[in-house]
MOPAC internal coordinates of N, CA, C and O (Angstrom, degrees):
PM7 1SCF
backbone

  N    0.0000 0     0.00 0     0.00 0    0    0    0
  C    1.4500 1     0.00 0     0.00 0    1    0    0
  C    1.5242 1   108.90 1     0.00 0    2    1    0
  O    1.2310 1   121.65 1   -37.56 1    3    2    1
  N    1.4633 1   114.45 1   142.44 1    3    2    1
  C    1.3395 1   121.37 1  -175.19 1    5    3    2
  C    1.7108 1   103.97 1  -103.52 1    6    5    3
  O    1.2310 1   134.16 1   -47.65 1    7    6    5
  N    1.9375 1    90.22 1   132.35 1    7    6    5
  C    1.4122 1    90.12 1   176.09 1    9    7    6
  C    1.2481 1   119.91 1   -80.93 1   10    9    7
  O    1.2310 1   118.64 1    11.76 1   11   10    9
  N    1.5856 1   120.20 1  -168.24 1   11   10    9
  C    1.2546 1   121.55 1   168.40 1   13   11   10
  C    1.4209 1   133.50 1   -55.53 1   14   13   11
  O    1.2310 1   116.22 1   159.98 1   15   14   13
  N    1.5715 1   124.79 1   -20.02 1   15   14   13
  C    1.0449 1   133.04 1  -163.96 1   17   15   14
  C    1.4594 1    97.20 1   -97.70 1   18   17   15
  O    1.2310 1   122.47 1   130.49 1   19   18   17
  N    1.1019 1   112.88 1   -49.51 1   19   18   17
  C    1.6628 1   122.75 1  -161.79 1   21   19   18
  C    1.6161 1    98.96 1   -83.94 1   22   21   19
  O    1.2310 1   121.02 1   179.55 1   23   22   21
  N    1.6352 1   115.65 1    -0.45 1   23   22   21
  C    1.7577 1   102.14 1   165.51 1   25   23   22
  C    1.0501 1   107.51 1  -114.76 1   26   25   23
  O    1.2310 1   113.53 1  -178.39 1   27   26   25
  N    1.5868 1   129.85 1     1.61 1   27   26   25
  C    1.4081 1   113.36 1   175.63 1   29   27   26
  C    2.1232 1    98.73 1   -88.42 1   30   29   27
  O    1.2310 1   132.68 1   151.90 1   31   30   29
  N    1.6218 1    93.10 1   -28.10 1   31   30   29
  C    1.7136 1    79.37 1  -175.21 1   33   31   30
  C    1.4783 1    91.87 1   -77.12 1   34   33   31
  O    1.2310 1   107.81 1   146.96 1   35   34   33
  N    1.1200 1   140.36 1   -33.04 1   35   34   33
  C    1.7064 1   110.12 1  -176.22 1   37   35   34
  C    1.4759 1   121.90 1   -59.68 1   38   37   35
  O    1.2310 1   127.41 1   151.68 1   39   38   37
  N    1.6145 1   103.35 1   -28.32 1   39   38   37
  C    1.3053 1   113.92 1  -175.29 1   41   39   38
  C    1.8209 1   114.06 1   -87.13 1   42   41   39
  O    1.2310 1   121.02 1  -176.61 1   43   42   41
  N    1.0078 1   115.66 1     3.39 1   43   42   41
  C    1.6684 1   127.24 1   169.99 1   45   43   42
  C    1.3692 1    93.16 1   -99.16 1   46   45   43
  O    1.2310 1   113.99 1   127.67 1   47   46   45
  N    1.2473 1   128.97 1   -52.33 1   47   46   45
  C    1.5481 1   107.34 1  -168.41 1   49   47   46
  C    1.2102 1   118.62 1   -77.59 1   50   49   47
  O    1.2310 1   116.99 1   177.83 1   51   50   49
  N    1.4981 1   123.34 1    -2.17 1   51   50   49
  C    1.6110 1   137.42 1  -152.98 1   53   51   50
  C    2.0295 1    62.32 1  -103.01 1   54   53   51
  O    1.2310 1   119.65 1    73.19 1   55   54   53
  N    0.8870 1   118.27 1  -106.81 1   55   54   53
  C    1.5046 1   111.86 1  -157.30 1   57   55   54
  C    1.4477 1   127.55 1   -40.66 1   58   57   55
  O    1.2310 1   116.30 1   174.03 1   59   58   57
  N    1.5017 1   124.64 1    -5.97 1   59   58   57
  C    1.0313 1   113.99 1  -177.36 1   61   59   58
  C    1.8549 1   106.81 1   -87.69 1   62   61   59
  O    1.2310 1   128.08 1   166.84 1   63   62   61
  N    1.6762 1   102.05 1   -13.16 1   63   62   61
  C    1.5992 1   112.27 1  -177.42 1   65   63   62
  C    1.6131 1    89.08 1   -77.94 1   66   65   63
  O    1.2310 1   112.66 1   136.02 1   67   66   65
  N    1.4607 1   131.46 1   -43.98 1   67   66   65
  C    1.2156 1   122.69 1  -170.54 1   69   67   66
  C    1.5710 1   132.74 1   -76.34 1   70   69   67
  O    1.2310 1   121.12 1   171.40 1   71   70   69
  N    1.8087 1   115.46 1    -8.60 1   71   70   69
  C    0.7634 1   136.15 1   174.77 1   73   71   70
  C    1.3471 1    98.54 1  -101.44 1   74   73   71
  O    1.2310 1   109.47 1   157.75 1   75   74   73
  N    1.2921 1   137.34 1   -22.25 1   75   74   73
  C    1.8264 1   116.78 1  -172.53 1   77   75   74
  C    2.1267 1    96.00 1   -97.97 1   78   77   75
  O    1.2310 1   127.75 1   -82.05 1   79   78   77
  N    1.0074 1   102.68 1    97.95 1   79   78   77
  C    1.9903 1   114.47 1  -177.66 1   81   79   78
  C    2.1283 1    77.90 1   -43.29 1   82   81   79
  O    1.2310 1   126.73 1   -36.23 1   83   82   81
  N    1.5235 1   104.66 1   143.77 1   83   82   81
  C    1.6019 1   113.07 1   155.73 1   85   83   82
  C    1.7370 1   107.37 1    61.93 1   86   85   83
  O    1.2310 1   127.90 1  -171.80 1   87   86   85
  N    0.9879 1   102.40 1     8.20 1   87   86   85
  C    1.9989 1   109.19 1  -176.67 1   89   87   86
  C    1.2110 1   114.51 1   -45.89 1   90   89   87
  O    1.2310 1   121.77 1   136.07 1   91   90   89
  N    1.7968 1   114.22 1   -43.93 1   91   90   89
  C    1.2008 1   140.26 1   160.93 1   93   91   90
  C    1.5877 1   138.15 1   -65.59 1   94   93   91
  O    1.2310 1   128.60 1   170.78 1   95   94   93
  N    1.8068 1   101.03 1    -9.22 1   95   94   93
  C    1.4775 1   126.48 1  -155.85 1   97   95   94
  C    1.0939 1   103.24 1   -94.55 1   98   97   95
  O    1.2310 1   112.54 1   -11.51 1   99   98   97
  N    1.7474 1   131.69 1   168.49 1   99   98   97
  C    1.8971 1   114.09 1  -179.02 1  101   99   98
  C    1.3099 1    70.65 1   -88.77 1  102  101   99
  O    1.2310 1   122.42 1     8.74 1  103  102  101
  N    1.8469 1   112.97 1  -171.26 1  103  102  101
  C    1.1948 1   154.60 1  -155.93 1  105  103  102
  C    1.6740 1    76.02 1  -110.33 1  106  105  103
  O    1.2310 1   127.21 1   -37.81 1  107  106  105
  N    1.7598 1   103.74 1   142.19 1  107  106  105
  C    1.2985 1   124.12 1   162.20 1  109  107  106
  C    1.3107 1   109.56 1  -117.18 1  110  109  107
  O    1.2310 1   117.80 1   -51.49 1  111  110  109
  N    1.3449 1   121.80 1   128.51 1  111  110  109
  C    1.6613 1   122.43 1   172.27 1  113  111  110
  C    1.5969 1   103.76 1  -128.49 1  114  113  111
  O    1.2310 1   130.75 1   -31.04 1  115  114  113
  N    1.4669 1    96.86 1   148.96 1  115  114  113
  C    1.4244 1   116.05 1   149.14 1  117  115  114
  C    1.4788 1   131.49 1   -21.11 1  118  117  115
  O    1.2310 1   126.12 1   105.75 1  119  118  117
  N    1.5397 1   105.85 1   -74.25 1  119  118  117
  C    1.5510 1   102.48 1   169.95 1  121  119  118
  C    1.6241 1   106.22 1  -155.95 1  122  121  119
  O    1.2310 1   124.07 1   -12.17 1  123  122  121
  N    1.3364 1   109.79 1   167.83 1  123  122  121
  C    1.8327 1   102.98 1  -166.30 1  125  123  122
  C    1.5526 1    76.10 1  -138.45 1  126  125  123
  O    1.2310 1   124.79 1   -45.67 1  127  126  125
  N    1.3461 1   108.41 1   134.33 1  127  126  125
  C    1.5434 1   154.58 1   163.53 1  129  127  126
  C    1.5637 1   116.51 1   -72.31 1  130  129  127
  O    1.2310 1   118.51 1  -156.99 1  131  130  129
  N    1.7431 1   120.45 1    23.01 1  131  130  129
  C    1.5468 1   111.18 1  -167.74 1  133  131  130
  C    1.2404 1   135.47 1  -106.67 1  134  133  131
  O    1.2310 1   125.86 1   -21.44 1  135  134  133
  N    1.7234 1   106.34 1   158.56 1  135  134  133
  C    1.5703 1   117.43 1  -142.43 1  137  135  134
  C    1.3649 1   139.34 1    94.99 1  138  137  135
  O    1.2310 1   129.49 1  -179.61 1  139  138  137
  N    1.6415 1    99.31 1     0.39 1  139  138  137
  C    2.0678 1    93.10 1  -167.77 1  141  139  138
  C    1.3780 1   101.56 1  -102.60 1  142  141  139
  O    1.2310 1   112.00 1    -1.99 1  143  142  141
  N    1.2824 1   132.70 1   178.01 1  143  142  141
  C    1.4070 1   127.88 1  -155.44 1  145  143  142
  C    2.0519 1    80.90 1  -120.87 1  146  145  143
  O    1.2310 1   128.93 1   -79.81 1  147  146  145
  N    1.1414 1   100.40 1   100.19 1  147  146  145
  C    2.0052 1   133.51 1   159.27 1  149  147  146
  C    0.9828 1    92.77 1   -50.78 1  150  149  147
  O    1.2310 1   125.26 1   -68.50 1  151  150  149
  N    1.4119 1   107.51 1   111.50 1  151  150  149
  C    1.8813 1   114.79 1   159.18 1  153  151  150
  C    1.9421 1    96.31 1  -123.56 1  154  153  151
  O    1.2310 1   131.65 1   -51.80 1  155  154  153
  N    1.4629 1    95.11 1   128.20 1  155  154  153
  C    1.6947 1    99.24 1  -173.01 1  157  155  154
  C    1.3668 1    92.34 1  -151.76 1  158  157  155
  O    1.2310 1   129.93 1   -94.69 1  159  158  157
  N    1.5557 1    98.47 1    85.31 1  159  158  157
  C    1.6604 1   100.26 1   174.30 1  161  159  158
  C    1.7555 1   116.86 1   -51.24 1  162  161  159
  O    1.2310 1   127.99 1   156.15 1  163  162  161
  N    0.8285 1   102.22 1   -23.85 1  163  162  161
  C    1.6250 1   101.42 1  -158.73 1  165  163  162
  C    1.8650 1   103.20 1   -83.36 1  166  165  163
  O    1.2310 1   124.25 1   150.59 1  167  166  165
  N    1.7126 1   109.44 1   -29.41 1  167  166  165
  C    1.2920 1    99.42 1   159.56 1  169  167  166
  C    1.4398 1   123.03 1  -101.56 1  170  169  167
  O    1.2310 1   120.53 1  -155.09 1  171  170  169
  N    1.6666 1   116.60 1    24.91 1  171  170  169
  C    1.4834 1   117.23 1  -173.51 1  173  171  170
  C    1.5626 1   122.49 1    71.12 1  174  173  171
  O    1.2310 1   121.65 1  -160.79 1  175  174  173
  N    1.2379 1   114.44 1    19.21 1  175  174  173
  C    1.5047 1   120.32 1  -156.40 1  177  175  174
  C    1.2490 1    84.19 1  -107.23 1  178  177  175
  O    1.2310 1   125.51 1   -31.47 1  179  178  177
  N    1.7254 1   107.01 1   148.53 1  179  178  177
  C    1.5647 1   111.36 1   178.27 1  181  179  178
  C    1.8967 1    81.83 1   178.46 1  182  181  179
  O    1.2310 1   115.01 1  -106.61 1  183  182  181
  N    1.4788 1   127.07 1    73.39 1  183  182  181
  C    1.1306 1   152.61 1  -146.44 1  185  183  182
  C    2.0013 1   125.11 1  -163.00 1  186  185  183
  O    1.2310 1   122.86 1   -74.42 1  187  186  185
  N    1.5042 1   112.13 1   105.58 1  187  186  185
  C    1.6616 1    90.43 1   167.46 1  189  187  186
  C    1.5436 1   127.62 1   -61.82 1  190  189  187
  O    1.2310 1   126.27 1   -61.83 1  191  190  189
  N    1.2828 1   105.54 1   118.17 1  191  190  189
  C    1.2987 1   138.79 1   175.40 1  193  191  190
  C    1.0839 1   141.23 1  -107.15 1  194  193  191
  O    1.2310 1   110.84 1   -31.03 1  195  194  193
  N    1.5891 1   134.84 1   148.97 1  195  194  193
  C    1.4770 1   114.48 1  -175.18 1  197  195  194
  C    1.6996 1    87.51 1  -118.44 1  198  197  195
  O    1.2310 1   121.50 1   -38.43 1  199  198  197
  N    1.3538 1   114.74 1   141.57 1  199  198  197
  C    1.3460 1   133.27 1   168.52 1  201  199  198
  C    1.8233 1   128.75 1   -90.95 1  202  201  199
  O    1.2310 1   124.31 1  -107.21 1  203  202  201
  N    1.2004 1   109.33 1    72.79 1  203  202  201
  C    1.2658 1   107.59 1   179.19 1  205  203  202
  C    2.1627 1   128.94 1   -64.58 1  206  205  203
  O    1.2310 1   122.54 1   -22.45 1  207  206  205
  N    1.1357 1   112.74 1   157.55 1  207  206  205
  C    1.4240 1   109.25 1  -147.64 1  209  207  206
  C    1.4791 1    91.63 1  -151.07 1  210  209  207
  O    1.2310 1   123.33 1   -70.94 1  211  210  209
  N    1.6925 1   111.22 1   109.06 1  211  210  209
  C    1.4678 1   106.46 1   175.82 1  213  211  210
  C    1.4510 1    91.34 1  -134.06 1  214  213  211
  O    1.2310 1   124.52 1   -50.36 1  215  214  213
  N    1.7868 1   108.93 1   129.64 1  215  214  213
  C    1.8840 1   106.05 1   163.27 1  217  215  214
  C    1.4946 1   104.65 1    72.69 1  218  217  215
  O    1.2310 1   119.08 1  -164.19 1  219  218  217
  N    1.3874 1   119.36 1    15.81 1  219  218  217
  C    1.6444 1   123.97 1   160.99 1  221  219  218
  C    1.4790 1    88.50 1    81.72 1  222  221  219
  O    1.2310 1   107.85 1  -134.33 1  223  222  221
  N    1.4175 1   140.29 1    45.67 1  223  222  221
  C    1.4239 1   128.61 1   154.17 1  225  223  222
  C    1.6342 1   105.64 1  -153.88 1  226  225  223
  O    1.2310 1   126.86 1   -40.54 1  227  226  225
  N    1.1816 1   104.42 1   139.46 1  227  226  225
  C    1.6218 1   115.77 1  -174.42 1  229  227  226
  C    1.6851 1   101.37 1   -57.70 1  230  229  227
  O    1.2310 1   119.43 1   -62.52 1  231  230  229
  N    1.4923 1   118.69 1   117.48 1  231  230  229
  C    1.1792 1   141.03 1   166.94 1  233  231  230
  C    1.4052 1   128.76 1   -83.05 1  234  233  231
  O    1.2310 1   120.56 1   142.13 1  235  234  233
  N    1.5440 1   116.54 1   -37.87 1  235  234  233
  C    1.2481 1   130.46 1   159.63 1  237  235  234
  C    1.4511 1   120.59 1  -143.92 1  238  237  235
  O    1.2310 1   124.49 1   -22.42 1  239  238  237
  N    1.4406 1   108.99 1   157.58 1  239  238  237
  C    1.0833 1   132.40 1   170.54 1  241  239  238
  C    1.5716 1   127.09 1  -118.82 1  242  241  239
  O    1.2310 1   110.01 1  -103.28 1  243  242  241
  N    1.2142 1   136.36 1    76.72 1  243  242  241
  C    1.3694 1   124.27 1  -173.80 1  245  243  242
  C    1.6705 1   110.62 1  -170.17 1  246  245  243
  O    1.2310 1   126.21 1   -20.53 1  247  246  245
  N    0.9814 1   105.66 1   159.47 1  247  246  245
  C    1.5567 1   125.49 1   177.48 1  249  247  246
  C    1.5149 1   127.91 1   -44.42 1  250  249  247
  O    1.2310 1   125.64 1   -72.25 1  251  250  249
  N    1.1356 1   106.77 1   107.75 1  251  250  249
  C    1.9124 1    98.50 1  -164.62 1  253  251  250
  C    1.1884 1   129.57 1    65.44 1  254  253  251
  O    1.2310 1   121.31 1  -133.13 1  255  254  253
  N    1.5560 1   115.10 1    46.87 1  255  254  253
  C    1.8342 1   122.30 1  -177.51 1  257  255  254
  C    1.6496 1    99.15 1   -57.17 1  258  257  255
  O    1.2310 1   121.70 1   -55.02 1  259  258  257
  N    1.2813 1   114.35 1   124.98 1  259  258  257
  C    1.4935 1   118.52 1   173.32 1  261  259  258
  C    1.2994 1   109.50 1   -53.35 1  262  261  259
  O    1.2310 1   110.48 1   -21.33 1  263  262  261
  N    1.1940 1   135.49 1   158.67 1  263  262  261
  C    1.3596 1   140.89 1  -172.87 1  265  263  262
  C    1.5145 1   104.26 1   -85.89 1  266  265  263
  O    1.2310 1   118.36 1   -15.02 1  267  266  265
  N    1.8624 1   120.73 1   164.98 1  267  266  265
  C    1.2498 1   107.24 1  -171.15 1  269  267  266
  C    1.4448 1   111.91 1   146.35 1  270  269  267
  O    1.2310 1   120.24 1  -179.02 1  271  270  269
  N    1.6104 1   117.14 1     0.98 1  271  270  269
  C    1.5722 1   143.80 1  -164.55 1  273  271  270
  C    1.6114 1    94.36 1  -114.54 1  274  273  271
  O    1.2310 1   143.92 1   -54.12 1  275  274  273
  N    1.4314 1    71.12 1   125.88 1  275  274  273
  C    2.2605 1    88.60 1   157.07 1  277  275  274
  C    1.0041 1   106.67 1   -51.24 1  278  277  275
  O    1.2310 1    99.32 1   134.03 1  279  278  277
  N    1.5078 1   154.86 1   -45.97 1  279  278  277
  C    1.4465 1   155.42 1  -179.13 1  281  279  278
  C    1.5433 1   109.24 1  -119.80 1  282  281  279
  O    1.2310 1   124.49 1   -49.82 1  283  282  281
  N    1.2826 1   108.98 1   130.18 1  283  282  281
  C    1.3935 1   107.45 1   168.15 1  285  283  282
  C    1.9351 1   109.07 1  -122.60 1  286  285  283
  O    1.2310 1   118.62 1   -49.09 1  287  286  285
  N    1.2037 1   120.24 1   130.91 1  287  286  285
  C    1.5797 1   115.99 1  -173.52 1  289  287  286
  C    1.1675 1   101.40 1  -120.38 1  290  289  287
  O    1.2310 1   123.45 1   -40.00 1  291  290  289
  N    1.3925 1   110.99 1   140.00 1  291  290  289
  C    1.7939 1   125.96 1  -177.93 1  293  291  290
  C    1.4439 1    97.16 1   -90.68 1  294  293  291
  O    1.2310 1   118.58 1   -65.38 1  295  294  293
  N    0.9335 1   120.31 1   114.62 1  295  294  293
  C    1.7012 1   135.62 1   158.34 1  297  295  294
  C    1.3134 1   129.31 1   -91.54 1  298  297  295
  O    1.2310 1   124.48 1   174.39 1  299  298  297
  N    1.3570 1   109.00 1    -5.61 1  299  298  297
  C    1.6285 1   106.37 1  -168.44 1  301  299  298
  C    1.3651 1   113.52 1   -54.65 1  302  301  299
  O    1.2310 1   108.22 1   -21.37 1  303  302  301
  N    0.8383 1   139.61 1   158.63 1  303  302  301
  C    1.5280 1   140.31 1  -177.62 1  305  303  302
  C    1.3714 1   113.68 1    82.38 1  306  305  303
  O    1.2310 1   118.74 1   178.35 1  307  306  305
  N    1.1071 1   120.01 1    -1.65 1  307  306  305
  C    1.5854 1   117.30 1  -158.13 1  309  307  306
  C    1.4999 1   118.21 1  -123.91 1  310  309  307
  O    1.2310 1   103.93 1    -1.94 1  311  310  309
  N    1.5568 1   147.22 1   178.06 1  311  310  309
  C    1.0886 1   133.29 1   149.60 1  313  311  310
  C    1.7633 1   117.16 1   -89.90 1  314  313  311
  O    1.2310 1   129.84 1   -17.17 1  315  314  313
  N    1.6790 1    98.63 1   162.83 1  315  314  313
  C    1.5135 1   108.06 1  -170.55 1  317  315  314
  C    1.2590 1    78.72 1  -141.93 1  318  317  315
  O    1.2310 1   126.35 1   -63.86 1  319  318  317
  N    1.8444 1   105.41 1   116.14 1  319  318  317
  C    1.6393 1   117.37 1   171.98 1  321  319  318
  C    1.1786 1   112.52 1  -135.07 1  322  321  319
  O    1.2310 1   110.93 1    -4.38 1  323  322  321
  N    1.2170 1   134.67 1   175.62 1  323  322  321
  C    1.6016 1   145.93 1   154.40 1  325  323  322
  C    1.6776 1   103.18 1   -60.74 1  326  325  323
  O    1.2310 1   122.28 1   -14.83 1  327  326  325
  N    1.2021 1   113.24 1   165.17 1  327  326  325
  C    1.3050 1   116.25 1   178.21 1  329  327  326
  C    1.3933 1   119.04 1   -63.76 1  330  329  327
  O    1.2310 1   110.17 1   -43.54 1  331  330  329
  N    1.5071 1   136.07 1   136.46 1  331  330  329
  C    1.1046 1   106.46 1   179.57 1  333  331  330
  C    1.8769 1   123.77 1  -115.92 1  334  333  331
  O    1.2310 1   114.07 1    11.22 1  335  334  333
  N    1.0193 1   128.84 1  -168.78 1  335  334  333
  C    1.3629 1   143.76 1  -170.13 1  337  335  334
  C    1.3484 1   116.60 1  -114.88 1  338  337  335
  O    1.2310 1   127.81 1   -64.28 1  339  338  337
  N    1.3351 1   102.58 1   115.72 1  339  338  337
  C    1.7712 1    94.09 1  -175.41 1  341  339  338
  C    2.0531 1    85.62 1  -133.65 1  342  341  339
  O    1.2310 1   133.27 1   -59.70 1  343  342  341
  N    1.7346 1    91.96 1   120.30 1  343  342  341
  C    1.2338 1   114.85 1   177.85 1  345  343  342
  C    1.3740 1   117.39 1   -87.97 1  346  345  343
  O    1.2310 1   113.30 1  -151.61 1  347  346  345
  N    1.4351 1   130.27 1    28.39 1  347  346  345
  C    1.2694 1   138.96 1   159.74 1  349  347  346
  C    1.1919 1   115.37 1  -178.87 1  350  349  347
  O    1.2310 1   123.72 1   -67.95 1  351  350  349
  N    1.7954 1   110.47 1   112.05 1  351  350  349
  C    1.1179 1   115.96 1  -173.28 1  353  351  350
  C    1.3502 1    87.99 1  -129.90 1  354  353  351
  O    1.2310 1   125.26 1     3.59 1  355  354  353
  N    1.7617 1   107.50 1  -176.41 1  355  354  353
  C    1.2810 1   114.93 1   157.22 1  357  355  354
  C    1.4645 1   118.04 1  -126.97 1  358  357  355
  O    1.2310 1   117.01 1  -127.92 1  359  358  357
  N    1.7762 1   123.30 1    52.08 1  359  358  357
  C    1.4559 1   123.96 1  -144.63 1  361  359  358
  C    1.3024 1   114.36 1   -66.12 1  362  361  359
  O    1.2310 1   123.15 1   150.51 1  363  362  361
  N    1.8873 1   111.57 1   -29.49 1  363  362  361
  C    0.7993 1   107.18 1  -159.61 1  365  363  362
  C    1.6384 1   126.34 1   -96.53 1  366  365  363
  O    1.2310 1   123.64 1   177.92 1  367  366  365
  N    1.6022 1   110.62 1    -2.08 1  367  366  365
  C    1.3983 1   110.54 1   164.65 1  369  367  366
  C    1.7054 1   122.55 1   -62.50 1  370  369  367
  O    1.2310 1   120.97 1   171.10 1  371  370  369
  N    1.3409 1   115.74 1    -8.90 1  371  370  369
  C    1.2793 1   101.97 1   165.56 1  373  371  370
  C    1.4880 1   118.84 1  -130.14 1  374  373  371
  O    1.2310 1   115.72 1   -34.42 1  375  374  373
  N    1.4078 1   125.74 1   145.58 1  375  374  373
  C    1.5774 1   112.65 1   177.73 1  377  375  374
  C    1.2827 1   129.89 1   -30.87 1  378  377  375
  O    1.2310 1   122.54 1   117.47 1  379  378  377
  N    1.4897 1   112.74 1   -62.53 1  379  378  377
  C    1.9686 1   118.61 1   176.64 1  381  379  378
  C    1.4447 1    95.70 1   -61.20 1  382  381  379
  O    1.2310 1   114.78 1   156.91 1  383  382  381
  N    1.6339 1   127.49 1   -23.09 1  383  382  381
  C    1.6759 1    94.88 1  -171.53 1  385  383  382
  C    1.6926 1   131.96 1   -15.75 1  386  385  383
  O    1.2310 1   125.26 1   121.00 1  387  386  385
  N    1.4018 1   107.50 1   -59.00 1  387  386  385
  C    1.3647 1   109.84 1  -164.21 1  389  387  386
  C    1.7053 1   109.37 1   -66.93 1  390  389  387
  O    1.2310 1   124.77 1   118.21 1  391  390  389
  N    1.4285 1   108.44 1   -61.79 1  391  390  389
  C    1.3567 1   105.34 1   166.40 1  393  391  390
  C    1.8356 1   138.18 1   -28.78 1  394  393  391
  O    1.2310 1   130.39 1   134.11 1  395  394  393
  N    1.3530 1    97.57 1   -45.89 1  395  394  393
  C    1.6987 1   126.17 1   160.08 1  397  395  394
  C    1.4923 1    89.10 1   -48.00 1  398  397  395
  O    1.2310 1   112.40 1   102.76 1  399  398  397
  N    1.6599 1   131.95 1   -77.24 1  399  398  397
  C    1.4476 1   113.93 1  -158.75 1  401  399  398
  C    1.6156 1   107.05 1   -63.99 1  402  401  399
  O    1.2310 1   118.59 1   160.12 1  403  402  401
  N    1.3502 1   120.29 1   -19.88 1  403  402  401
  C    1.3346 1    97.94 1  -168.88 1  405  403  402
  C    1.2193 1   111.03 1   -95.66 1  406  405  403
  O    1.2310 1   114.59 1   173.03 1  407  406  405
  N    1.9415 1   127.86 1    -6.97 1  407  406  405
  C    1.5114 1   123.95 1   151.56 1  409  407  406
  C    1.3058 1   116.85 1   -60.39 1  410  409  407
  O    1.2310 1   118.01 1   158.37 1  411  410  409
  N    1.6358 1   121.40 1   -21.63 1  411  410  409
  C    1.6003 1   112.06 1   168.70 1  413  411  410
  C    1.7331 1   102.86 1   -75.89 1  414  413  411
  O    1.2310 1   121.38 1  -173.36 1  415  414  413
  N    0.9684 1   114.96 1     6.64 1  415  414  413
  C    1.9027 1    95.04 1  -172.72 1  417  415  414
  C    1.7572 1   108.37 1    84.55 1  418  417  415
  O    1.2310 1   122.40 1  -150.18 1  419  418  417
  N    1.1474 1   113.01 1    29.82 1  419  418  417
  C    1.1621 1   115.32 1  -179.72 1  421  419  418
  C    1.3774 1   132.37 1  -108.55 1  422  421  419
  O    1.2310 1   109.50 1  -109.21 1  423  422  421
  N    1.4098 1   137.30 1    70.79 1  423  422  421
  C    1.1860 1   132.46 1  -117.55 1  425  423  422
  C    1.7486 1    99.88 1  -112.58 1  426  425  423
  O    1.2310 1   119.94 1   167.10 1  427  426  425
  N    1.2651 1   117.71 1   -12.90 1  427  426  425
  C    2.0554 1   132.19 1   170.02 1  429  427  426
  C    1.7879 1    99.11 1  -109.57 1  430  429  427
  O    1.2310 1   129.74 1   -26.48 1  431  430  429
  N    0.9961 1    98.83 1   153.52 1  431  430  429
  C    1.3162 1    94.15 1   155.42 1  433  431  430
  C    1.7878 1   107.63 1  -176.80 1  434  433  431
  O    1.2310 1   126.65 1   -27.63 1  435  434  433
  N    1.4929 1   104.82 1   152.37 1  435  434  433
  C    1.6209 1    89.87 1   172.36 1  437  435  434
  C    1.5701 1    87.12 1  -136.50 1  438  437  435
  O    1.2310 1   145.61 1   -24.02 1  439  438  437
  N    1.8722 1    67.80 1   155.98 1  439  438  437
  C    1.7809 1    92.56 1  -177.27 1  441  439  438
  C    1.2956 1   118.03 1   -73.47 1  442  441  439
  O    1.2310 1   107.99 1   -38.39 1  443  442  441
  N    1.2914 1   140.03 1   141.61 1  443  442  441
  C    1.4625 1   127.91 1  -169.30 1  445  443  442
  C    1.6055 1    95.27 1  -110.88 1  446  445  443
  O    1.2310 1   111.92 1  -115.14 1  447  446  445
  N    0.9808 1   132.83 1    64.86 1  447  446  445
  C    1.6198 1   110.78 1   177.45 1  449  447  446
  C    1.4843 1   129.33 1   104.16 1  450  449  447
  O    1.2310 1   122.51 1  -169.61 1  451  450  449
  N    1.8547 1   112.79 1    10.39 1  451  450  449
  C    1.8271 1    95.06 1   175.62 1  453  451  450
  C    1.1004 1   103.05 1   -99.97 1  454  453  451
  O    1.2310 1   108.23 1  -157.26 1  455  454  453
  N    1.7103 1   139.59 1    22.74 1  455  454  453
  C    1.6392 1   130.25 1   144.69 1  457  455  454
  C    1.3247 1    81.05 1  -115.52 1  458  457  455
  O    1.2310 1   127.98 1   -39.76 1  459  458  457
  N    1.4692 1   102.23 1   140.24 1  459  458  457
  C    1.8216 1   130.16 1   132.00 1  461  459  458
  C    0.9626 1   111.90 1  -116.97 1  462  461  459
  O    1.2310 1   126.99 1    10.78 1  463  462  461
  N    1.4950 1   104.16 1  -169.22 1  463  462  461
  C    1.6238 1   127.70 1  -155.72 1  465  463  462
  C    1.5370 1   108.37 1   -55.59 1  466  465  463
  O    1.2310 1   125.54 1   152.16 1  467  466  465
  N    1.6451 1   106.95 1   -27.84 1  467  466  465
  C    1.6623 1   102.52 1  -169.05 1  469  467  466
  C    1.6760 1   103.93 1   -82.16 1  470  469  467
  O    1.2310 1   119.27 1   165.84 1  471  470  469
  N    1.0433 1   119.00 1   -14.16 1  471  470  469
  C    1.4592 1   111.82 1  -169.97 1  473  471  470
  C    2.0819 1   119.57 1   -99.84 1  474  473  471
  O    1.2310 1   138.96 1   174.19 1  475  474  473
  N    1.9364 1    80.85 1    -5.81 1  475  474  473
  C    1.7056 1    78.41 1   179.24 1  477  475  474
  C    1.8110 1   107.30 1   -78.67 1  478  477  475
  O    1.2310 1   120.10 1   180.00 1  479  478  477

């Protein structure tokens, strides 16, 4: 026979599975990023990883994301970074400039110098 204590916790966890829809379900994402070697200075990570992506924001981070994404991309060989910053460019002397930085992964950037003084 179950006491009082041990049926209210069975009975909190019995509803908290029935109140969370999929609690039990894998995780569905957008698209998974797996195999590329994750460099994320800011959490010390410098590790092959698979990068999961649900609703346009990174959902997971970890080793062997089960499959289960509208897109899946092979990265092995490659880097997986945050956007990066390139503090001297020259984007803007040519039309694609900007586009060009953002096929390097370049998502800030400042112009170092293709207007001067003669062109303002």
């Amino acid at each position: 026979m179950m006491n009082r204590r041990q049926f209210f916790s069975t009975a909190t966890g019995a509803a908290a599975l029935i109140r969370i829809p999929g609690a039990l379900a894998a995780a569905k994402y957008d698209l998974i990023v797996k195999g590329g070697r994750v460099i994320d200075p800011s959490r010390k990570l410098d590790a092959i990883r698979d990068v999961a992506i649900a609703n346009g924001r990174i959902a997971a981070v970890a080793a062997n994301i089960p499959a289960g994404a509208a897109e899946t991309i092979d990265a092995s060989g490659k880097l997986v970074v945050p956007g990066l910053i390139d503090i001297h460019t020259h984007a803007a002397r040519v039309k694609g400039g900007p586009a060009l930085c953002l096929a390097d992964g370049v998502t800030g950037w400042i112009d170092a110098g293709s207007q001067g003084p003669e062109y303002q």
